[in-house]
N, C-alpha and C positions, 0 to 999 in steps of 0.2 A: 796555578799556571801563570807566568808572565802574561803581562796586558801589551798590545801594542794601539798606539792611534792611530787611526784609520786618517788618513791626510792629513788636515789642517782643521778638523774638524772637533768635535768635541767626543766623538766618539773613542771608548777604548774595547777592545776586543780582547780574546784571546790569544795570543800569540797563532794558535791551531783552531781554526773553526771546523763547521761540520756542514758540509755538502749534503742535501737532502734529499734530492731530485728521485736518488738511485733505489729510495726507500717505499715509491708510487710507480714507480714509470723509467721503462729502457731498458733495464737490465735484469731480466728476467722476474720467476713471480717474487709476490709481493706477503709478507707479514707484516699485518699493523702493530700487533701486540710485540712482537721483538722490537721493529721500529721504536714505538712509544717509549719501549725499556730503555732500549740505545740514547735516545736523546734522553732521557730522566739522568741515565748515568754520566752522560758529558754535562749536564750543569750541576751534576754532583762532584764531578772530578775537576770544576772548573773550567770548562768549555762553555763560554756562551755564547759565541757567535755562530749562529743558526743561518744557512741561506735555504730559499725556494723560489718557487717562481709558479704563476697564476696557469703557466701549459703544460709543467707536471702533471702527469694522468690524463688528460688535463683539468686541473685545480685540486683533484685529491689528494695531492702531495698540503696545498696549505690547510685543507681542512686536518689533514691528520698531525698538522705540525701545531693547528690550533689546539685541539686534542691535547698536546701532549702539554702544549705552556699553561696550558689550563693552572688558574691558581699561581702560576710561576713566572709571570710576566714581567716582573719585576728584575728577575735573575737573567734574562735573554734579551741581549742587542738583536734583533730580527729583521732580516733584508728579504725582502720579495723582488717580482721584478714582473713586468708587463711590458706589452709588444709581439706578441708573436700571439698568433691567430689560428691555434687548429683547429684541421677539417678533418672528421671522424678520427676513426683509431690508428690511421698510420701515421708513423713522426715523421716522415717524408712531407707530408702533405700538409701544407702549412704558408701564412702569407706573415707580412708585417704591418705595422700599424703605427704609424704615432699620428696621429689626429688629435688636437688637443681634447674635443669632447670622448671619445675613446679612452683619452688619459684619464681623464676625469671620472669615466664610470669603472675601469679596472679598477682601478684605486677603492673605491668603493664597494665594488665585488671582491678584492681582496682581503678587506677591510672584515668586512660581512663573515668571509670563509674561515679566517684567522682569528674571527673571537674577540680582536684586539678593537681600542679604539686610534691607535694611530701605530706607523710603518718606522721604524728607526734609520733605514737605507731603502730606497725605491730607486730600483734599475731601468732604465728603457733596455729591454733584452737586444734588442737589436734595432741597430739603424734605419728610420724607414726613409728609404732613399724619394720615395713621392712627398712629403711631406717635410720644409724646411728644418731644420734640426733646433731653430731659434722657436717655432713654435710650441713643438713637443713639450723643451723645457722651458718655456712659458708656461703652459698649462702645469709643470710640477712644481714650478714656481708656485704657482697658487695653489697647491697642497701642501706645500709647505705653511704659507701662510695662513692656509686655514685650519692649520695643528692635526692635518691628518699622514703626513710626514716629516721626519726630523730634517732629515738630508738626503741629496738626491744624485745619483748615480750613474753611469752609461757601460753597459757590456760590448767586447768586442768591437769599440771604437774605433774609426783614424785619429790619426793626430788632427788635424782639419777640423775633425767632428766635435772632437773636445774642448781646440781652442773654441769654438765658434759657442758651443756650450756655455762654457765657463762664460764667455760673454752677456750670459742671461742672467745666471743666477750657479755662484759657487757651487761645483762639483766637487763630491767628498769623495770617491772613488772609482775607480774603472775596473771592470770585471773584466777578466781575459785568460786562457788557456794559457797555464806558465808551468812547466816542470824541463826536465832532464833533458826531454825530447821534444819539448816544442816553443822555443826561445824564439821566434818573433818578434813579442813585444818588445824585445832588447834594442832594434835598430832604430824605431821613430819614436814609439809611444814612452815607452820607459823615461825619456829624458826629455819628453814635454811634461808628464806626470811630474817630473821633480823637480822641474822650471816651475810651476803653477800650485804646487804643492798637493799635490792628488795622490790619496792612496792608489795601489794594487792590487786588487783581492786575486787569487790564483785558484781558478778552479782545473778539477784534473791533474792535481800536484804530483799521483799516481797514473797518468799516463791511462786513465781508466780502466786502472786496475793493471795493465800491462806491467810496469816497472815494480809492480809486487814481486813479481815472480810467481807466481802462483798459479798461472796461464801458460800453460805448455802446449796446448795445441787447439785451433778452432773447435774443438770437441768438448773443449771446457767450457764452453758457453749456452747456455739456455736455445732453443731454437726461435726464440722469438726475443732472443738478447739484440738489442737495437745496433751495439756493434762491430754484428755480422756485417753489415750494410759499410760497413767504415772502411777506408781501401789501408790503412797499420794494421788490420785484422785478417787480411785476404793475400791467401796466393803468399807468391816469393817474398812479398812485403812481410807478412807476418816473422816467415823464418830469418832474414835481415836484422827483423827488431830483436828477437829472440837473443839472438847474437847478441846485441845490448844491451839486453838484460842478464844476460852470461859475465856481462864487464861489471855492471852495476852487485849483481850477486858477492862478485869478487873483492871490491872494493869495500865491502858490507862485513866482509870476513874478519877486512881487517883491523873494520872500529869495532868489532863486536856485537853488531846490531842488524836489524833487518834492512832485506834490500828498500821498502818501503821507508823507514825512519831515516835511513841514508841520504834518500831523495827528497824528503818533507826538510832536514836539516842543511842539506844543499839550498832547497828557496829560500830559507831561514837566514844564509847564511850572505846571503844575496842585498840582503839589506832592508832596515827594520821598520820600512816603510810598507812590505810587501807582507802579506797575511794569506796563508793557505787557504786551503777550505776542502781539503779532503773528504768523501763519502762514502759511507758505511752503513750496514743495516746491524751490525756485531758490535757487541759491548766489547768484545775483545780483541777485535782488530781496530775501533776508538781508542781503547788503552794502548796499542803497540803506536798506533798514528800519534799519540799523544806522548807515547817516550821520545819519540824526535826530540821534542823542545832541550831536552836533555843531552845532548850530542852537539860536541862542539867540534868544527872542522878548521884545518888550522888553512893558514895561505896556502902550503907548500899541500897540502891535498886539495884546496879547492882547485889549484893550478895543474893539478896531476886528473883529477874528474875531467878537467875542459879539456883536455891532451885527448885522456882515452874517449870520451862522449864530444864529440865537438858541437858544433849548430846544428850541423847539419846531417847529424848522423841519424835521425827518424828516418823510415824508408814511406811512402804515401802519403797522402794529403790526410788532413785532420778529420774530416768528413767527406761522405758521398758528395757529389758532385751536387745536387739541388740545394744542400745548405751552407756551403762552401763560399755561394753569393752571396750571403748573409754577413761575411766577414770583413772587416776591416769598412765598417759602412760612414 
């Protein structure tokens, strides 16, 4: 698989990473042992950019993703992230953090859980708005320098939050929700990223899971699938999206490929600074996410996609309302 570089940074990835979250926590239950397969076979097919994060499960996602590189540490760019605080088993239920002594020990707890002795990408998961944003990355400043991370990262940014960042200590990427249906970061963020020179990592490239097509009614989902809880999954909203998915479907017909590889080669197509990170617990919907790289979309359809899907054609917010604050911090 083609490599792309993650910013300005010295990191090269895969063109298509692999979102890991889905394979501990949110979307119903859980297999280690397909998990372990799944990721074995994406640094066999060439896939090495792995994401996680320390409130997976929470933290069983990096133990299991330690598991899997066992021996293979070598072959995997590896991004965590810290900042987000949960309280018992609901994902609702959750605070934020960026305390530099906080930073300091996730990191370390991270560290611990994943086996490794240093982080290739360390994310602040989310903005903590109590807590100056010049400090946070202060404190990953100094894991950087202490060789327990390469470079270091911010999800779900403002523009605001990034300049002021970058002001500490070089930011190699920004995480944020980017596909079909939820272009956002297009207005502010995207074109401070390319003034400063900051990758994009793109989680949710699939619309989680929606823009597969594969999801035809609330019924398809586990009852403790996390979501249920999301207001693109509920009521009028869900059948709206559906509709879009009906256009996505159609469009997919006519390069000969799935609705999912349609939309991974759309962000692809977007510009080669931007790096998916699709998730999967299936060797073989890894392989279908991974024929994207393969599909080429000319002007004249990527101009015909923004026609029929425009910005703003998502119907509901991205999350329930208590995590919602979390965004744009």
């Amino acid at each position: 698989m083609n490599k792309r570089r993650i910013g300005s940074s010295s990191l090269e990835v895969s063109e298509i990473g692999l979102g890991c979250m889905g394979m501990s926590d949110f979307y119903g239950p859980r297999d280690d042992q397909e998990s372990i397969a799944t990721i074995h076979h994406a640094l066999d097919i060439g896939i090495n950019f792995l994401d996680t994060a320390d409130m997976y499960g929470p933290f069983t996602n990096e133990q299991l993703v330690g598991r899997a590189i066992a021996g293979r540490r070598d072959e995997v760019v590896l991004a965590t992230k810290f900042g987000f605080v949960r309280e018992g088993s609901n994902p609702n239920s959750r605070s934020v953090s960026g305390d530099p002594q906080y930073v300091r020990e996730a990191c370390d707890a991270s560290l611990k859980r994943l086996g490794v002795d240093h982080i290739d990408l360390y994310y602040q998961h989310r903005v903590d708005p109590k807590v100056p944003i010049e400090d946070t990355v202060g404190a990953m400043k100094e894991l950087v320098e202490a060789g327990k991370v390469r470079f270091i990262g911010l999800s779900e940014a403002s523009a605001d939050s990034i300049r002021r960042a970058q002001s500490v200590h070089p930011v190699a990427a920004v995480q944020t929700e980017y596909s079909l249906w939820t272009r956002d970061v297009e207005e502010e963020v995207l074109p401070v990223l390319r003034e400063l020179g900051i990758g994009l990592v793109a989680y949710s490239p699939l619309g989680r899971g929606f823009l597969t097509g594969q999801i035809k009614s609330p019924a398809d989902l586990a009852e403790d699938d996390y979501r249920r809880t999301m207001p693109r999954f509920q009521g009028e909203n869900f059948q709206a999206n559906l509709d879009l998915v009906r256009h996505i479907e159609e469009l997919a017909k006519t390069k000969n490929c799935s609705p999912a590889q349609l939309a991974l080669a759309w962000i692809l197509a977007q510009g080669s600074d931007i790096v998916p990170i699709p998730g999967t617990r299936n060797a073989r919907r890894l392989d279908e996410n991974a024929g994207a790289a393969d599909i080429t979309l000319s002007q004249t359809e990527l101009v015909e996609i923004d026609r029929i899907i425009p910005k703003s054609a998502a119907q509901g917010d991205r999350y329930a309302a208590p995590s919602m604050k979390w965004l744009n911090g």
